[in-house]
N, C-alpha and C positions, 0 to 999 in steps of 0.2 A: 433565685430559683435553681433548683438541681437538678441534673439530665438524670432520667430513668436508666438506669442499664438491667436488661433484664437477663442477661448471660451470666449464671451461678457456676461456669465450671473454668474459669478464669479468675484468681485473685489479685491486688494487688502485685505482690511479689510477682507472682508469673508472670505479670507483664514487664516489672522491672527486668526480670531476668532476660523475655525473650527481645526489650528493646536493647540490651547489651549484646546479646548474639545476631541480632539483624545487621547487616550490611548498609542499608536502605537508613540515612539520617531523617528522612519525612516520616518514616514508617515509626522507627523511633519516638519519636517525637509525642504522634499519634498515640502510639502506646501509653509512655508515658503522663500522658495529658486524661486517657481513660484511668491509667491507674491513681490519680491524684483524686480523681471524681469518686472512684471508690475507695477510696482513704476516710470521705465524709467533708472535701473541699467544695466550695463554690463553684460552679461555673466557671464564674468571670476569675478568679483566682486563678483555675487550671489553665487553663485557656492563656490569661497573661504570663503563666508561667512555665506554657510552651511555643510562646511568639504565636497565638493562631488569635482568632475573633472569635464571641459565645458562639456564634451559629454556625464558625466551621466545627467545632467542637461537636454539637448536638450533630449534625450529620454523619460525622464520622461517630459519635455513640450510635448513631443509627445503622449505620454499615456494618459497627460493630457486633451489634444486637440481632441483626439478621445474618453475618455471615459469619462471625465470631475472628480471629487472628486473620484469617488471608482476605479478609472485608478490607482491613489498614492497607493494603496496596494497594499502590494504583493500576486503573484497569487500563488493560492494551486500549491504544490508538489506534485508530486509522484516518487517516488524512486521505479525504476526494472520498466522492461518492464509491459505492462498490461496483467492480466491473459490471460492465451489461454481458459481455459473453464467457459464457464458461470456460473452461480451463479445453476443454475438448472443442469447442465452435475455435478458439483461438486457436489449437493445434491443426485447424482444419485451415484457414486463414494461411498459416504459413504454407501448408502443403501446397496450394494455390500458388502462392507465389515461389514457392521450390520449382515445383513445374513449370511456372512461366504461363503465358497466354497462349490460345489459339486462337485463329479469328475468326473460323466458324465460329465458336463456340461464344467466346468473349466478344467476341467483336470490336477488339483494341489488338493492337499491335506489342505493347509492354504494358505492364499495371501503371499507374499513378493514382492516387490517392480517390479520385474522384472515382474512377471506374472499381476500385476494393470498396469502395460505400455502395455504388449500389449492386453489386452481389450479396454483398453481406446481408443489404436489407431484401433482394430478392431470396436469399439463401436461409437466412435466419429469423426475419421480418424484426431486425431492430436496426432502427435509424440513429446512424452515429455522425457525428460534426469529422469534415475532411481533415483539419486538425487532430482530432482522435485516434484517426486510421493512421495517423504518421506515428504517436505519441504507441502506438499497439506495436509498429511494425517495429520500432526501437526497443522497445520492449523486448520484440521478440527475435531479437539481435540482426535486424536486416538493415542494409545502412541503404543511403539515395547515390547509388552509383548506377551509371547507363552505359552499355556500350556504346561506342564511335559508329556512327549510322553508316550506314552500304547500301549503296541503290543498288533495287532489286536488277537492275541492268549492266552489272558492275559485270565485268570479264576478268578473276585473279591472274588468271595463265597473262593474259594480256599487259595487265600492271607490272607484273615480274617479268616480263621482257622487255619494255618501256625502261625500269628500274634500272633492270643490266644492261642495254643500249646504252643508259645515262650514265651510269659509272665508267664502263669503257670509251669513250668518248671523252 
């Protein structure tokens, strides 16, 4: 049985020619495997005789048929679900952690992941895994570094003359 192509403004030859000017050896391929079908070949002929199966064949006649030459490529990817927050909730995100915390406000002393989830989901009302919020903040070039902690009872003048006692001594 023979695949329908119902696209009249592509003939053989034009596809030979534009699978010689493609880059793309699948795309190629493709081409060539529609142009054999409309030569008045089999199927199964075409098909074997551009390494694919009858049914990937008919589907790409069908790609072909609804989108005509740029149907033959392959369509962009994307890998992982699409972000939950926009391009603007995420620039907001970092500005938060530009500024750092207050503890009025936040009521944490530095972010860590746990306390960015629940702003976000206070802030935004989308509930993200604590792993996420790390996987965003890489993302958005901030790495896990902490400053060296300082009790709020610390005297500097005091340590600096301690310090220099100890050196001269």
């Amino acid at each position: 049985m023979t695949v329908a192509i119902t696209r009249q403004d592509v003939s053989a030859a034009d596809l030979r020619l534009a699978a010689r000017r493609t880059q793309d050896a699948k795309v190629a391929r493709r081409m060539l495997a529609i142009g054999l079908v409309l030569e008045g070949h089999s199927r199964a002929e075409a098909a074997q005789a551009c390494a694919m199966q009858r049914q990937t064949l008919r589907d790409w006649v069908q790609r072909f048929n609804a989108s005509g030459l740029d149907g033959l490529s392959d369509q962009a990817r994307r890998n992982g679900p699409r972000p939950r927050l926009s391009g603007e909730q995420q620039a907001e995100v970092a500005a938060w952690v530009e500024q750092g915390t207050e503890l009025g406000r936040d009521g944490v002393v530095r972010w860590r992941c746990v306390d960015l989830q629940h702003r976000i989901q206070q802030s935004f009302g989308v509930a993200l895994h604590e792993r996420t919020i790390g996987k965003l903040l890489r993302k958005l070039s901030f790495r896990r570094l902490s400053v060296r902690p300082q009790h709020p009872k610390s005297d500097p003048e005091a340590q600096a003359s301690f310090r220099l006692s100890f050196l001269l001594s």
